[in-house]
Residue frames relative to the residue before (quaternion, step in Angstrom):
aa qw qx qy qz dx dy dz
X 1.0000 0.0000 0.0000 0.0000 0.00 0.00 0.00
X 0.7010 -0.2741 0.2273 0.6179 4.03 -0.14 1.57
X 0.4601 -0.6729 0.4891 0.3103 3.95 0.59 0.92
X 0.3292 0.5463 -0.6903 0.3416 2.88 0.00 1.68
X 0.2847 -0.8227 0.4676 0.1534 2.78 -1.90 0.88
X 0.7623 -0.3451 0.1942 0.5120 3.77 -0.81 -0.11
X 0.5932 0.5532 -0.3182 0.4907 3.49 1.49 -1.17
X 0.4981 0.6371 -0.3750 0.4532 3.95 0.83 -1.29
X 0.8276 0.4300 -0.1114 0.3432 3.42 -0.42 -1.94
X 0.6701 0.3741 -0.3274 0.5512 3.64 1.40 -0.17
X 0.5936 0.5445 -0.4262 0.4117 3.24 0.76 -0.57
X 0.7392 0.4760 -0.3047 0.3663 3.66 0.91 -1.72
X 0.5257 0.6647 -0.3253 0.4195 3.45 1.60 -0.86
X 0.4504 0.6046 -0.3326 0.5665 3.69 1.28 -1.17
X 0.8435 0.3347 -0.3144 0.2787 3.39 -0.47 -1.17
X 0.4630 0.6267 -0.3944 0.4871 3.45 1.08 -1.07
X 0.7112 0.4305 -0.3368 0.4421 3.66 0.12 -1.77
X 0.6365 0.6211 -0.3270 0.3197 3.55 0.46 -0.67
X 0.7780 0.4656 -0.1057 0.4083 2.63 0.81 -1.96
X 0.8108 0.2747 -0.1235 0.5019 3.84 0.98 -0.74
X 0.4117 -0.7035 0.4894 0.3100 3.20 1.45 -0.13
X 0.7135 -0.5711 0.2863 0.2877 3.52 -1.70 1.14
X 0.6684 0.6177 -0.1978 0.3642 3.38 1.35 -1.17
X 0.5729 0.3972 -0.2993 0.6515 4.06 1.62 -0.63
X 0.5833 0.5574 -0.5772 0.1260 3.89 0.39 -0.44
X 0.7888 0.3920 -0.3765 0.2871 3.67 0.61 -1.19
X 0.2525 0.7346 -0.4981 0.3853 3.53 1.65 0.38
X 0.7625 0.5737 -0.2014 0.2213 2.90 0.20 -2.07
X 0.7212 0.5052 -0.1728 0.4414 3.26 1.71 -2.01
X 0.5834 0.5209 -0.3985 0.4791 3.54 1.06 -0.72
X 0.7088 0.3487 -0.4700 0.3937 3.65 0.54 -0.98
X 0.3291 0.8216 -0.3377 0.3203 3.81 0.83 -0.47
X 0.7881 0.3143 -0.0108 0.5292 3.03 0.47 -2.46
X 0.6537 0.4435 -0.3776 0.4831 3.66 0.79 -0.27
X 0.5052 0.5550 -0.4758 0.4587 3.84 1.06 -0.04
X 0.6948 0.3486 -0.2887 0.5589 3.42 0.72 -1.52
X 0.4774 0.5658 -0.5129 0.4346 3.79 0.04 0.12
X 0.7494 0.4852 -0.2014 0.4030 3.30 0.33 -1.61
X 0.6731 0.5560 -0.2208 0.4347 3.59 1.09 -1.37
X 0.3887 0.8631 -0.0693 0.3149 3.27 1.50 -0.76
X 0.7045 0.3005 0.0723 0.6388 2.77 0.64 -2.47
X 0.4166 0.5912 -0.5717 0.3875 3.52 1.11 -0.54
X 0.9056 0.3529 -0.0745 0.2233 2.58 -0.53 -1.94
X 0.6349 0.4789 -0.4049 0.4512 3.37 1.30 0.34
X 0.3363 0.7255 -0.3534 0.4854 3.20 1.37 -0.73
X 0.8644 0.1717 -0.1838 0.4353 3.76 0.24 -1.56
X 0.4445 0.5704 -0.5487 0.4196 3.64 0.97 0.21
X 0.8362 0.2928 -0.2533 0.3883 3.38 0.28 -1.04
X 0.3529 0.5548 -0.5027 0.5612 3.74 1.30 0.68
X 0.7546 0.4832 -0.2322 0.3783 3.51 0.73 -0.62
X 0.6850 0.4184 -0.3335 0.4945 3.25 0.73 -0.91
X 0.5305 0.6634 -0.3300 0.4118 3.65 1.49 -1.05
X 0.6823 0.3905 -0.3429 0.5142 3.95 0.75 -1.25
X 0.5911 0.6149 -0.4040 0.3306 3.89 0.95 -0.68
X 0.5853 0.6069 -0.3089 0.4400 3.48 1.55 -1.09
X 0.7630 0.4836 -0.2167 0.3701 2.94 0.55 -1.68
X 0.7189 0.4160 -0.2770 0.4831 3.47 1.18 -0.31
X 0.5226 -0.7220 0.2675 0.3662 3.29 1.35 0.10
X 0.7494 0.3137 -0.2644 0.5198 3.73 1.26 -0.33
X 0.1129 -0.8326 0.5408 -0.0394 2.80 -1.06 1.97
X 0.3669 0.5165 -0.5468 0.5475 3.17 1.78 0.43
X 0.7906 0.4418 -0.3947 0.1547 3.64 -0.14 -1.09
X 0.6636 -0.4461 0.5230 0.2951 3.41 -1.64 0.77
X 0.0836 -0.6951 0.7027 0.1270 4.13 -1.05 0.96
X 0.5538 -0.6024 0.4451 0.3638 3.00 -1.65 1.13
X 0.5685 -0.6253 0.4482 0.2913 3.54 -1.61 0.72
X 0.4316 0.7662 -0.2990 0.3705 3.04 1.04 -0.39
X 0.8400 0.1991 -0.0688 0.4999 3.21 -0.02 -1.65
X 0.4012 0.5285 -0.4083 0.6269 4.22 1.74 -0.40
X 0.7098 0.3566 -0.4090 0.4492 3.95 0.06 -0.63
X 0.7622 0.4052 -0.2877 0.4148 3.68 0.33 -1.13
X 0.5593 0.5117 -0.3474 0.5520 3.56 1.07 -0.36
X 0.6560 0.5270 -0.3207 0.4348 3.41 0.68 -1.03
X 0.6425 0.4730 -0.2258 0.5590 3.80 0.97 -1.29
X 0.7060 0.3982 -0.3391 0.4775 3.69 0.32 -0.51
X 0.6980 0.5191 -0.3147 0.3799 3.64 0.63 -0.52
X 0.5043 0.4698 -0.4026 0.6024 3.54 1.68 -0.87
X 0.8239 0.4303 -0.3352 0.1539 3.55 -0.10 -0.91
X 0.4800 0.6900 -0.2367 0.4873 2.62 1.77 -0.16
X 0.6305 0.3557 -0.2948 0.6237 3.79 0.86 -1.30
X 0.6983 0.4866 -0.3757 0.3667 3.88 0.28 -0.80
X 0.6076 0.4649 -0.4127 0.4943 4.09 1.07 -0.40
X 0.7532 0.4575 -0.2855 0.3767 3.25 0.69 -1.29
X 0.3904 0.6189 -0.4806 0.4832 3.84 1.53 -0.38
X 0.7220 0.4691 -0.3043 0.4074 3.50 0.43 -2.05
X 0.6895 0.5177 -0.3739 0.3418 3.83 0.36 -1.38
X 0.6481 0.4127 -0.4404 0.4644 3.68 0.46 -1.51
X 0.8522 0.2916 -0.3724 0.2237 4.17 -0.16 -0.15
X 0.4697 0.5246 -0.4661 0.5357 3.41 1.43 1.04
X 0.4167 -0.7978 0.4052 0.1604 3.31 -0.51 1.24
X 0.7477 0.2817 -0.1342 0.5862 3.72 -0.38 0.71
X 0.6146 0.5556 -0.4082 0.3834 3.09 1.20 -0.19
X 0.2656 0.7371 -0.3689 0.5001 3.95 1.40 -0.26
X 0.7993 0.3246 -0.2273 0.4518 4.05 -0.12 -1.36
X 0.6035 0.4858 -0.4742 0.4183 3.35 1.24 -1.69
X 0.6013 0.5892 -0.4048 0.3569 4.13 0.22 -1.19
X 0.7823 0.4605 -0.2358 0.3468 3.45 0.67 -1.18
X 0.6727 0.4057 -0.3931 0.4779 3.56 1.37 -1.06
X 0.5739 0.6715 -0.4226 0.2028 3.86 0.84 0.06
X 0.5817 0.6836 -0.1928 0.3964 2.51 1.71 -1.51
X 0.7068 0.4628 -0.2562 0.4696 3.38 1.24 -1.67
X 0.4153 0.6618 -0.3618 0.5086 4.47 1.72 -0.76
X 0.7929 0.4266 -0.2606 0.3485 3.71 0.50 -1.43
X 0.5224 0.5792 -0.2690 0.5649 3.48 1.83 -1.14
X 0.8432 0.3225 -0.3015 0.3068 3.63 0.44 -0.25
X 0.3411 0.7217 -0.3085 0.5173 2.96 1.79 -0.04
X 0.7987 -0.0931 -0.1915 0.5628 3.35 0.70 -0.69
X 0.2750 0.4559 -0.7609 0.3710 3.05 -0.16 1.20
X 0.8118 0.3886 -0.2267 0.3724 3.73 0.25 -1.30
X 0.6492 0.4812 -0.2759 0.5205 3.84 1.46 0.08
């Protein structure tokens, strides 16, 4: 594990305990396990976006370019990860919407 040993992983574990004290740890682990959760669904989420665009294009033997699987791939996290951030700022839902509807008229009016 990142060549770490048994001695390492107690010591770093020590510090943590130290450092935040017994009472923030199972905070700390739950927020933790809900990250890797979250990362998770990510990354399934874009497998099966993938194999799906492979269908729809008909080649599931073929190799997709990394490129456009990365940049899709990067735009889609950032995308679930704003909207994660937006839905828990309050009011923050309308501000998104009256842009969206500001940007539609823009070009309509340009």
């Amino acid at each position: 594990m990142f060549g770490l040993g048994v001695a390492e992983i107690i010591i770093i574990a020590l510090i943590i305990l130290f450092i935040f004290g017994a009472k923030r740890l199972p905070d700390i682990g739950s927020g933790l396990g809900q990250t890797v959760r979250e990362i998770g669904k990510i990354k399934k989420d874009l497998t099966n976006d993938k194999k799906s665009e492979q269908k729809a294009e008909g080649n599931t033997n073929a190799e997709p370019e990394t490129s456009s699987v990365e940049g899709k791939a990067i735009d889609s996290i950032q995308n679930k990860v704003s909207n994660k951030v937006l839905g828990q700022i309050p009011g923050m839902k309308q501000v998104k919407d009256i842009k969206a509807k500001a940007d539609k008229i823009k070009k309509i009016v340009s």
